[in-house]
C-alpha positions in Angstrom: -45.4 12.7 0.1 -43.6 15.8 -1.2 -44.6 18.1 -4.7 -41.7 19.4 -6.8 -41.2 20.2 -10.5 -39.2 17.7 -11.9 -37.7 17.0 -15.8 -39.9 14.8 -17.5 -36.5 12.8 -17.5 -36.6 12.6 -13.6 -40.8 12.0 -13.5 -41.0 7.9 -14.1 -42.5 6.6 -11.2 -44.1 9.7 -9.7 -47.5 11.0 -9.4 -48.9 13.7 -12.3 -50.4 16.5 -10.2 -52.3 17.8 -13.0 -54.1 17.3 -16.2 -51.7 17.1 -19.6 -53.9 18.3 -22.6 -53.0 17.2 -26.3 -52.2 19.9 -29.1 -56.2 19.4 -30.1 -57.2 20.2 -26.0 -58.3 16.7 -25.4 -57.0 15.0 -22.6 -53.7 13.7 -23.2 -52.6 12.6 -19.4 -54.7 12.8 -16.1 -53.8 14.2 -13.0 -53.3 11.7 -10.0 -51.6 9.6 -13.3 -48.4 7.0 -12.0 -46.1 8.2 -15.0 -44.4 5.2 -17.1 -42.1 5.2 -20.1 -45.1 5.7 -22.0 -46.0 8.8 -20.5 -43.2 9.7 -20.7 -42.7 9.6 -24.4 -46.3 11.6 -24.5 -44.7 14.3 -22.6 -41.9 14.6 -24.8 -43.8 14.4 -27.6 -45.7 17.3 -26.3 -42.6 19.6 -25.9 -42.9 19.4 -22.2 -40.1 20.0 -20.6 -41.2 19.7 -16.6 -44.2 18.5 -15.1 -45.3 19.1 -11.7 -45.2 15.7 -9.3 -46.1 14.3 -6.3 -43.4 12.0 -5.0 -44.8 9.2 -2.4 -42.6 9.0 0.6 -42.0 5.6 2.6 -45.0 5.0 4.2 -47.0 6.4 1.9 -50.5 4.6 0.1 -51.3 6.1 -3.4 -54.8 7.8 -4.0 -55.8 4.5 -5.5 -54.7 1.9 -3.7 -56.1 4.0 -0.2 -59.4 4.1 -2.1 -59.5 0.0 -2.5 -58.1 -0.7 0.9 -60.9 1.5 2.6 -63.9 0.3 -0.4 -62.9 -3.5 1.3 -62.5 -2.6 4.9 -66.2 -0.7 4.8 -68.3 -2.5 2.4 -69.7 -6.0 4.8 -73.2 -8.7 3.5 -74.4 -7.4 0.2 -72.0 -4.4 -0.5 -69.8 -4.4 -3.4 -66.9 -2.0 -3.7 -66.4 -1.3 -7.4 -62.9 -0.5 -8.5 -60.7 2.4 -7.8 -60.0 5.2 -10.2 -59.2 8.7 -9.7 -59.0 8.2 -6.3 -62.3 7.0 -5.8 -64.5 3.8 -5.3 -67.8 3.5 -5.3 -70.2 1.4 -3.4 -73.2 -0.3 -4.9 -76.0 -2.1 -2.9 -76.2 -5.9 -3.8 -80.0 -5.7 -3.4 -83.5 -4.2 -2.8 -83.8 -2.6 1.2 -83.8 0.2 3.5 -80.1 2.1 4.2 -79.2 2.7 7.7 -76.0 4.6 8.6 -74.1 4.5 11.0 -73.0 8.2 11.8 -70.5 7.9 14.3 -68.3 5.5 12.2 -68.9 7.5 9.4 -67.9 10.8 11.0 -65.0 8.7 12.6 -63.4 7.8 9.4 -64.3 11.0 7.6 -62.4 12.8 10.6 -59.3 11.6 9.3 -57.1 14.4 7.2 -57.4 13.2 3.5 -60.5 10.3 3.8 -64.1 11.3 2.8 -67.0 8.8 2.5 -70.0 10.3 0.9 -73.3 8.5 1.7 -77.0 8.0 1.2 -79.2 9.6 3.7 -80.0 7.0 6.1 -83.7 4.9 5.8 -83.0 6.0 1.9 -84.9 3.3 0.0 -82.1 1.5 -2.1 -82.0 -1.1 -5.0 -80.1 -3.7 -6.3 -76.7 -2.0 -7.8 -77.9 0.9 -6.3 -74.5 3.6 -5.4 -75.0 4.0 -1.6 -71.5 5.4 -1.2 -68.3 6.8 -2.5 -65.2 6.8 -0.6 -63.0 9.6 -2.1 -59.4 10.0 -0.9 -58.7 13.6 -1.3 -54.3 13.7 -1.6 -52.6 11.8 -4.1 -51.3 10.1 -1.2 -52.2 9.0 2.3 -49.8 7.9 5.4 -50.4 4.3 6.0 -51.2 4.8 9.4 -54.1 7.1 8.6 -55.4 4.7 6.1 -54.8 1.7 9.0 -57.0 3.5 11.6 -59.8 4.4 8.8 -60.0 0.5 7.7 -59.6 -0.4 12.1 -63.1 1.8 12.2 -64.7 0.2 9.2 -63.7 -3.1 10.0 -65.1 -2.6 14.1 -68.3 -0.7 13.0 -70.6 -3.7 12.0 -73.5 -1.6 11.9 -71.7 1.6 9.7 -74.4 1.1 7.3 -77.0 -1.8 7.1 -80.3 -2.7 5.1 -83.3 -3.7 5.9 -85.0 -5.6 2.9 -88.5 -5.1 2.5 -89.5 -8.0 4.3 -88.6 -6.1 7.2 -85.7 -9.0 8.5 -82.7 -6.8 9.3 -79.6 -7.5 6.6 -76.5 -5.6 6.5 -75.5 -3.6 3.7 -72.2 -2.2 4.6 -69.0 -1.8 6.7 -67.7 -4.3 8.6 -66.6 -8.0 9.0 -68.8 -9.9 6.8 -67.9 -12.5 9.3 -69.8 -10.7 11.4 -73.3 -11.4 10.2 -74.0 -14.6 9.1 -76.9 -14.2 6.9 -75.2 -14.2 3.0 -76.1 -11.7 0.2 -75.6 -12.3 -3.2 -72.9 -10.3 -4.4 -73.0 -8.1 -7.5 -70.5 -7.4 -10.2 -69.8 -3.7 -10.3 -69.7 -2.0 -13.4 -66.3 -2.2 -15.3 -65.7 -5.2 -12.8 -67.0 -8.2 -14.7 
């Protein structure tokens, strides 16, 4: 990925680096934005002339997408990753328990230039629908490898986060292969998701 100025003629396709406001101040055009035609014709409408871009290179994973890819690879049994926007996804607990964490997974992925996963603190009592973490990818864009190694430790680390219901029968909450703990959770529709 590479930032430059461009025409609002050359911008289709590339990624708004900042915030566009209308004539009244509201929000016309959000940063991180893919600009279409359509945003395009905003821009003009505006009198813009440039806007600053980020341009993906080959290899590169948008904000968005990275923030999907790494919600699935971490969230195992009775996690939901709810949908990316603004470079975020949140994770929501599919029911009532205890949070573990696993911190060297955590610190693992979160060592990786542009990735951050936020969590509870562990043995937080959680409930159903519950946010127990946000993944937040911090560049418009991350190198696929980067993003490849993250999922690699989320999809190895079984144990990154798990919940204990209150019956006290260990259940896992979050990262991993779900095919790697056989008892089932119920899964939960995450807000905007449904």
């Amino acid at each position: 990925m590479y930032l430059e100025t461009l025409p609002i003629g050359e911008a289709l396709g590339h990624i708004l680096r900042h915030n566009i406001a209308a004539a009244d101040g509201r929000k016309a055009l959000p940063k991180g934005r893919l600009l279409a035609d359509a945003d395009l014709a905003v821009l003009a409408e505006l009198n813009i002339a440039q806007v600053r871009v980020a341009i993906l290179e080959p290899g590169d994973v948008h904000e968005d997408e990275a923030a999907r890819r790494l919600g699935i690879a971490v969230a195992g049994r009775g996690i939901v990753a709810g949908k990316a926007t603004h470079s975020r996804v949140n994770l929501l607990a599919a029911g009532a328990g205890i949070l573990d964490i696993n911190t060297e997974a955590l610190l693992g992925i979160n060592e990786i230039d542009g990735l951050t996963i936020a969590t509870l603190v562990r043995h937080t009592p959680v409930r159903e629908r519950m946010r127990v973490a946000t993944i937040k990818i911090i560049p418009f864009a991350v190198p696929e490898g980067l993003l490849a190694a993250a999922e690699a430790i989320g999809r190895t680390a079984a144990e990154l986060c798990e919940g204990y219901p209150p019956s006290g029968t260990a259940r896992q909450l979050l990262p991993g292969s779900a095919a790697n703990n056989p008892v089932p959770a119920t899964p939960i529709a995450a807000p905007g998701n449904r």
